[in-house]
C-alpha positions as CSV (number, residue, x, y, z in Angstrom):
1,X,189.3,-63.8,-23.7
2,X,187.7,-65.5,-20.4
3,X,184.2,-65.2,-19.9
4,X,182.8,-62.6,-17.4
5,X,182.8,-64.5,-13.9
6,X,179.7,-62.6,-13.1
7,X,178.0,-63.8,-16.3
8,X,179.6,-67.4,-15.6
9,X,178.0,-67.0,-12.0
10,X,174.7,-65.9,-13.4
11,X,174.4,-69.0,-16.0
12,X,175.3,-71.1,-13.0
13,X,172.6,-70.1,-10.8
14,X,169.9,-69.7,-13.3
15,X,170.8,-73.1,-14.4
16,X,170.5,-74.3,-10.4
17,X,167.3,-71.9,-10.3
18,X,165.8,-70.4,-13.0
19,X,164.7,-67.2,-12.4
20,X,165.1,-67.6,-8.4
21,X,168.7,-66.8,-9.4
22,X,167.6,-63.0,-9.4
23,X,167.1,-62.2,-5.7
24,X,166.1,-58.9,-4.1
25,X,169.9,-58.1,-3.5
26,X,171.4,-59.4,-7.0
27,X,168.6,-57.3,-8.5
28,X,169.1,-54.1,-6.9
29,X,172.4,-54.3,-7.4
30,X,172.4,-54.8,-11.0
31,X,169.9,-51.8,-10.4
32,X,172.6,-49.9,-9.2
33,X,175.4,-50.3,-11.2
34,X,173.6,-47.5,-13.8
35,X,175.2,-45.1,-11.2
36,X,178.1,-45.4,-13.1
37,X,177.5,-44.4,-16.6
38,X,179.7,-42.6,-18.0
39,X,182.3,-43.7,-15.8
40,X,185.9,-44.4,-17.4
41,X,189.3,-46.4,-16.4
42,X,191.1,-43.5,-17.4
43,X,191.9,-42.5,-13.6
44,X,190.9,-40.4,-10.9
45,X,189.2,-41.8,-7.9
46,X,185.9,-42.4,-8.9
47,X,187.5,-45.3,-11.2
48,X,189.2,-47.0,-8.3
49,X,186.3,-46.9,-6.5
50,X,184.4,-49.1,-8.7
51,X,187.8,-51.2,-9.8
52,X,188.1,-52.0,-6.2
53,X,184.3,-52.8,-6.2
54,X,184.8,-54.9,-9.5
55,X,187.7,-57.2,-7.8
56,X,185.8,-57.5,-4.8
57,X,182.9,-58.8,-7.0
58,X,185.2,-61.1,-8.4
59,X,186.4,-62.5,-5.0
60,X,182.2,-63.1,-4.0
61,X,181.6,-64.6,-7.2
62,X,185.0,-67.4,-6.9
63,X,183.7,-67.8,-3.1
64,X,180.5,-68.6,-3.8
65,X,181.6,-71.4,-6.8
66,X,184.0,-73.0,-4.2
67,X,181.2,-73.0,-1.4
68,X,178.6,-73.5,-3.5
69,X,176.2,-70.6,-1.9
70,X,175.4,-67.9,-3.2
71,X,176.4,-65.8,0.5
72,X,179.3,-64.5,-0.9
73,X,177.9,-62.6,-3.8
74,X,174.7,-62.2,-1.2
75,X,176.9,-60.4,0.9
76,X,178.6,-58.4,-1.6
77,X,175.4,-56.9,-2.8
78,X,174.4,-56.2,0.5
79,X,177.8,-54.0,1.2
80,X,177.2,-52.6,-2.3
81,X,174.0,-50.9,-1.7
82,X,175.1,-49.9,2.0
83,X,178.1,-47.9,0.1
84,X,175.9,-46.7,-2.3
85,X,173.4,-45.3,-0.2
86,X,176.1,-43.9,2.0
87,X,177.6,-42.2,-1.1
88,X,174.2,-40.9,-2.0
89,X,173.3,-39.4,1.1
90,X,176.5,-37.5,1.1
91,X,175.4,-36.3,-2.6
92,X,172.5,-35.2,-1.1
93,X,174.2,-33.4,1.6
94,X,176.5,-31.7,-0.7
95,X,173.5,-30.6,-3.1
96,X,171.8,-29.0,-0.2
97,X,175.0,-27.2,1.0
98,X,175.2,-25.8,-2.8
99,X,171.8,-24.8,-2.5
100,X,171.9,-22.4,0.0
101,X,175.5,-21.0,-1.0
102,X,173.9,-20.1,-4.2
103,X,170.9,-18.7,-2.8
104,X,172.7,-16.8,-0.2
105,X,174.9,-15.7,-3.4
106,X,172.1,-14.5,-4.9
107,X,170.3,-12.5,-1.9
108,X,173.4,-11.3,-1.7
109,X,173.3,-9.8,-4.8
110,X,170.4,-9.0,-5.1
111,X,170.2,-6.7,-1.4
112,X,173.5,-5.1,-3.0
113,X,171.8,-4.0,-6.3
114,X,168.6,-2.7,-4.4
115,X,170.8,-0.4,-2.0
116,X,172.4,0.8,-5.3
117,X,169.3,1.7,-6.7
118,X,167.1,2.8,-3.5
119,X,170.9,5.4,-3.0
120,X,170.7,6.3,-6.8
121,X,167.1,7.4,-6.8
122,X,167.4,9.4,-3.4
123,X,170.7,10.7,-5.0
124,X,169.4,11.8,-8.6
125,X,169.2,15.7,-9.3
126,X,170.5,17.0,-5.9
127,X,173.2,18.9,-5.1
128,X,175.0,17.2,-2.2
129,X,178.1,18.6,-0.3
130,X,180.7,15.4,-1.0
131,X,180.9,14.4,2.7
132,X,177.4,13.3,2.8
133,X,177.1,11.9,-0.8
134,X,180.1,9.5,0.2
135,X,178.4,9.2,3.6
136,X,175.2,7.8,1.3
137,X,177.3,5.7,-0.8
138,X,179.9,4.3,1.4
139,X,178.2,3.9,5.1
140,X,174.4,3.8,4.6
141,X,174.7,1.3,1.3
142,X,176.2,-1.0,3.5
143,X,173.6,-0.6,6.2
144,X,170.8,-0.8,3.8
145,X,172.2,-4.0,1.8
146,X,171.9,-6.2,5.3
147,X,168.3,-5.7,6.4
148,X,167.2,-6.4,2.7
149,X,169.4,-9.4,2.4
150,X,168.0,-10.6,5.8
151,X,164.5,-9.7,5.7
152,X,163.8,-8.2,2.1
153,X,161.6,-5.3,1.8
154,X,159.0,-6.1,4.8
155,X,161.1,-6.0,7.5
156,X,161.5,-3.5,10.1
157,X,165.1,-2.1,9.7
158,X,164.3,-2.0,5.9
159,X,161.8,0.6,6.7
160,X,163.7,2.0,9.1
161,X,166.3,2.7,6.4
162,X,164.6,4.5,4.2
163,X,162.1,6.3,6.2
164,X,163.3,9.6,7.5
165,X,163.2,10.3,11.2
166,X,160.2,12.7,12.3
């Protein structure tokens, strides 16, 4: 089996070097490839992402043995990060948008159990005629289950809800 180019590439410039081999870019992005643990060659596109990103590597690394620089690989770990920190601000965007789906989930739930309950307890023990015990389930659950979803128990239309008119 042929030895790694990168490794081949590393030898080469810490033989050139030492450890000025190791710049700020070539570090980071050695940094950076623990972003990809776990990952696997099995398929999908997460693995041709970083196949790509290996071949590409391999390109820089030839370049810069044939111009004797090290600009190639330079500029590969420069591109590197830039995609990487592009990927992880759309991770971060994506979190956030999860976020608030799952707390609007649960406020959602949450305003849709308290009506249930706030009905029950005004309900229990009375004798209504069916028109206005479906009225009380159907029509005011629904009306209570927004203002405590939107404001919770302080606001205004909350109280409105549940206090009866004078």
């Amino acid at each position: 089996m042929p030895p790694c180019p990168t490794a081949v590439f590393l030898a080469w410039r810490m033989n050139l070097e030492g450890a000025k081999a190791f710049s700020s870019n070539l570090v980071e992005w050695l940094d950076s490839l623990q972003e990809w643990r776990g990952w696997s060659d099995s398929g999908g596109r997460s693995s041709k992402v970083l196949l790509d990103q290996l071949d590409a590597l391999v390109i820089a690394v030839s370049g810069s043995f044939e111009s004797g620089t090290v600009s190639a690989v330079e500029d590969f770990c420069r591109q590197w990060k830039e995609g990487a920190d592009r990927r992880n601000g759309q991770i971060g965007k994506l979190r956030q948008r999860l976020l608030e789906t799952e707390q609007g989930a649960a406020r959602q739930r949450r305003a849709d159990q308290t009506a249930r309950a706030l009905i029950g307890r005004a309900l229990r023990g009375r004798q209504l005629p069916v028109p206005i015990s479906r009225f009380a389930l159907d029509h005011w659950h629904r009306l209570l289950k927004h203002p405590i979803r939107e404001t919770g128990f302080e606001g205004e239309t909350f109280r409105h809800g549940l206090t009866p008119p004078r």
